[in-house]
C-alpha positions in Angstrom: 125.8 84.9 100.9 128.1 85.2 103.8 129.4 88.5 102.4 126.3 90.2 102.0 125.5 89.5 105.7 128.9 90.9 106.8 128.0 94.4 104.7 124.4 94.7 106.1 125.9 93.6 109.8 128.2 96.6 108.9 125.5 98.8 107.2 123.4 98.1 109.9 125.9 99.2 113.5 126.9 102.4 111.5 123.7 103.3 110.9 122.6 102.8 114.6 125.4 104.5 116.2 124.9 107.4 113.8 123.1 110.4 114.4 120.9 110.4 111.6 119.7 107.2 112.9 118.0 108.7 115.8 117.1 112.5 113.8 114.8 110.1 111.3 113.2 107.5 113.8 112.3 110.4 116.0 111.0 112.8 113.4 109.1 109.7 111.8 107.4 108.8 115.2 106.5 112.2 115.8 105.0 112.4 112.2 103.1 109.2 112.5 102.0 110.3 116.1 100.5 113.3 114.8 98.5 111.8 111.7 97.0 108.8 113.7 95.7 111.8 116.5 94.7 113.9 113.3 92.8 111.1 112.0 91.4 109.7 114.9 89.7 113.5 115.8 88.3 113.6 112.3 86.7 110.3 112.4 85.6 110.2 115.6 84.0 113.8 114.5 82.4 112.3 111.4 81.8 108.7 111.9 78.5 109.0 109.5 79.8 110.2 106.6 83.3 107.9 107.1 81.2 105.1 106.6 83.5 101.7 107.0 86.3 104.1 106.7 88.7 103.7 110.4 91.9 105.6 111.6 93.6 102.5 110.7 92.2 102.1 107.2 93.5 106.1 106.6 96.9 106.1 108.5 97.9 103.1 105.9 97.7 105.3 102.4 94.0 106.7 103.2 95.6 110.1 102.9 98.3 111.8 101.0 99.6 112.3 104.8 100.7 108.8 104.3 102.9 109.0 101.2 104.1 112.7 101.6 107.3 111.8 104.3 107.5 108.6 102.3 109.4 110.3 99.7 110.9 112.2 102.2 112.5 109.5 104.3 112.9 106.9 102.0 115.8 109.1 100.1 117.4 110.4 103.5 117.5 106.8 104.6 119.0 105.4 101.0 121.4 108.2 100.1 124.2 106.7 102.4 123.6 103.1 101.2 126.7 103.7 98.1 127.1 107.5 97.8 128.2 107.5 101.5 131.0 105.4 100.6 132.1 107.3 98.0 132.2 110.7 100.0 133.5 108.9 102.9 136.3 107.3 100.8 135.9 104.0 101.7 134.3 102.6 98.5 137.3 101.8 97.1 138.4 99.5 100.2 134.6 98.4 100.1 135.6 97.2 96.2 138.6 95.8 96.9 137.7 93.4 99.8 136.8 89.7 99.4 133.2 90.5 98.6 131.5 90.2 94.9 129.1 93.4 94.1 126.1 91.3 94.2 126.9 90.5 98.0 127.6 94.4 98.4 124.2 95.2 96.8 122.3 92.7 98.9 123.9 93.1 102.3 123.2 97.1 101.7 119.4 96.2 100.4 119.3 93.9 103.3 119.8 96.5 106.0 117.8 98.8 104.3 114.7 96.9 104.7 115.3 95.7 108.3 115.8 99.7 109.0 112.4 99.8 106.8 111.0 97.5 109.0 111.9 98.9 112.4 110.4 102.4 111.0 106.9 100.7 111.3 107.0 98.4 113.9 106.4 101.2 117.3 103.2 101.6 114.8 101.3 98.5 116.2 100.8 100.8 118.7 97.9 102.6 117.0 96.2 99.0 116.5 96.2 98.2 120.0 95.3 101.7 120.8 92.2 100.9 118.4 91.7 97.5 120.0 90.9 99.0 123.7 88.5 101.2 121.9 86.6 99.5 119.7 87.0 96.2 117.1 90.2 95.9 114.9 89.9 93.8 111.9 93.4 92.1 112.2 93.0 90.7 108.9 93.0 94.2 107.3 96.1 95.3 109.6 98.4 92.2 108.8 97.3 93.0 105.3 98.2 96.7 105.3 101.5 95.8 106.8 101.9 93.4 104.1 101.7 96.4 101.5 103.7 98.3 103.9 106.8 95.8 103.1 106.2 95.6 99.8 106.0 99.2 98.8 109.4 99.7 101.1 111.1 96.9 99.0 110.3 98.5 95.4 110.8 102.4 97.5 114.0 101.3 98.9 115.6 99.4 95.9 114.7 102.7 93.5 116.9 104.7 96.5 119.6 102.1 96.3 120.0 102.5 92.5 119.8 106.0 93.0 123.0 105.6 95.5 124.8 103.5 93.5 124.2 105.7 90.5 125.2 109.2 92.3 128.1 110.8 93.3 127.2 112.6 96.7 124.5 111.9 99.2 122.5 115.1 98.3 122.2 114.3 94.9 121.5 110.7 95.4 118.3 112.0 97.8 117.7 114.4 95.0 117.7 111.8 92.7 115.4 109.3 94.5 112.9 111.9 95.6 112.5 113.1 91.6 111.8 109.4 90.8 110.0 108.2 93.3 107.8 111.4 93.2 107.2 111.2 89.3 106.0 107.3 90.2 103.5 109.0 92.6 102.4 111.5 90.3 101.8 109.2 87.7 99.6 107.1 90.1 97.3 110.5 90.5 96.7 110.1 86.5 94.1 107.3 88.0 91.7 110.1 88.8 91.7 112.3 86.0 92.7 110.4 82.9 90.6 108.0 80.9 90.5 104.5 78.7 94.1 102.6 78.8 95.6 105.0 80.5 93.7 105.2 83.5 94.2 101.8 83.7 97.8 102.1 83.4 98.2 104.7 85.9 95.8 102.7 88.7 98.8 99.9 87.9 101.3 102.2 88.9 98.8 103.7 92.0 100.5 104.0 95.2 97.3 105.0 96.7 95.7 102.0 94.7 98.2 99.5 96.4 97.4 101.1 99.9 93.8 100.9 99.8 93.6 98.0 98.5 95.7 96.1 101.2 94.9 98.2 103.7 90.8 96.9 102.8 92.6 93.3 103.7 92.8 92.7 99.6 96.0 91.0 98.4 96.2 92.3 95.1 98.9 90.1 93.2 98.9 92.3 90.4 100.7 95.1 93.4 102.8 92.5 94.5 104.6 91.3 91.0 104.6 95.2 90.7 106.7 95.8 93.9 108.7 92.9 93.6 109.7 93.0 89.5 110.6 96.9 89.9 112.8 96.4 93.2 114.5 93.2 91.3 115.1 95.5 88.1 116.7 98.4 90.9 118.6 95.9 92.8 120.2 94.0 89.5 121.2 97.3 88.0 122.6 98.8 91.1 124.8 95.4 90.5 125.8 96.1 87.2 126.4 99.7 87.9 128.7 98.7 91.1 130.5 96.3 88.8 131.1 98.6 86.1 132.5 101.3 88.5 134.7 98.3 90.1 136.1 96.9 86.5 135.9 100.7 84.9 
């Protein structure tokens, strides 16, 4: 796998000496600042009614606040991954080079979750903000970071394929918000449908995977979720890489 760690070495500096690197972290920081102060006036304003509810409990998927630049970000931060090498003409060198497509694929999925990672990580802020005013249950944090990474894996994976599929950055964003929105809309069918069905859709539930984890359940029925769909997105973007490369 020495290949795929040269791509996401590469992925990685050009994403970090980019501009878009610093547009995203600093619009997602500013985001995440202002729902944990949004959330932490509202509980603090209704701690009866909130019951065991915290700030913590509905920054991670307590709210649609959580999910809505979700489907934002993960697209802008996906659409470069394949389709940037095609506009920026240097797929074709990309092809040609030593490398086989699975080590393309994994060294771009690679990066894409350390820059996934890095997103969150100036969040465990809020939990040691928490911690100097009151008790934290770490258990429940570690666990809600735990869905955090898993949801990113599947989220980033769909905007890989997406990528890899798409001729142009736009449309590759396009692309990943329509799916990745129609998965979230289908997880809403858990309120208001009945029988299979409902049962189906609370599968599918993003909100479901949040508040489970972020309640310090592991669900393993989540995590075979995340894991099967972002292994079924990561071996297509494969196949579709290779056919492009043998078409």
């Amino acid at each position: 796998m020495k290949g795929a760690w040269v791509v996401s070495k590469r992925e990685l500096g050009s994403f970090f000496v980019s501009p878009l690197a610093y547009v995203v972290l600093t619009s997602w920081l500013v985001w995440n600042g202002v729902v944990f102060w949004v959330l932490t006036q509202f509980y603090a304003r209704n701690a009866v009614s909130s019951g065991a509810a915290t700030p913590l409990s509905g920054f991670f998927g307590g709210s649609a606040l959580f999910f809505i630049p979700l489907l934002v970000f993960v697209p802008v931060l996906t659409m470069r991954l394949i389709a940037g090498e095609k506009q920026s003409g240097t797929i074709e060198a990309l092809l040609t080079a030593p490398v086989s497509e699975a080590s393309v694929i994994f060294g771009k999925y690679g990066a894409s979750l350390v820059i996934w990672c890095v997103l969150w990580l100036p969040t465990l802020i809020y939990a040691w903000i928490m911690s100097q005013h009151g008790s934290v249950d770490w258990g429940a944090t570690a666990s809600s970071y735990l869905g955090i990474f898993c949801l990113g894996a599947y989220f980033m994976a769909v905007g890989l394929l997406m990528s890899v599929l798409a001729p142009t950055q736009i449309i590759a964003a396009v692309l990943a918000f329509v799916v990745l929105g129609v998965l979230f809309a289908v997880g809403i069918g858990e309120f208001v449908l009945d029988g299979t069905a409902r049962e189906v859709c609370a599968y599918l539930s993003m909100w479901g995977h949040m508040q489970s984890f972020a309640k310090g359940v592991v669900d393993t029925r989540y995590l075979v979720f995340d894991f099967s769909v972002a292994a079924l997105a990561v071996g297509l973007s494969i196949g579709a890489l290779k056919a492009r490369r043998h078409g």
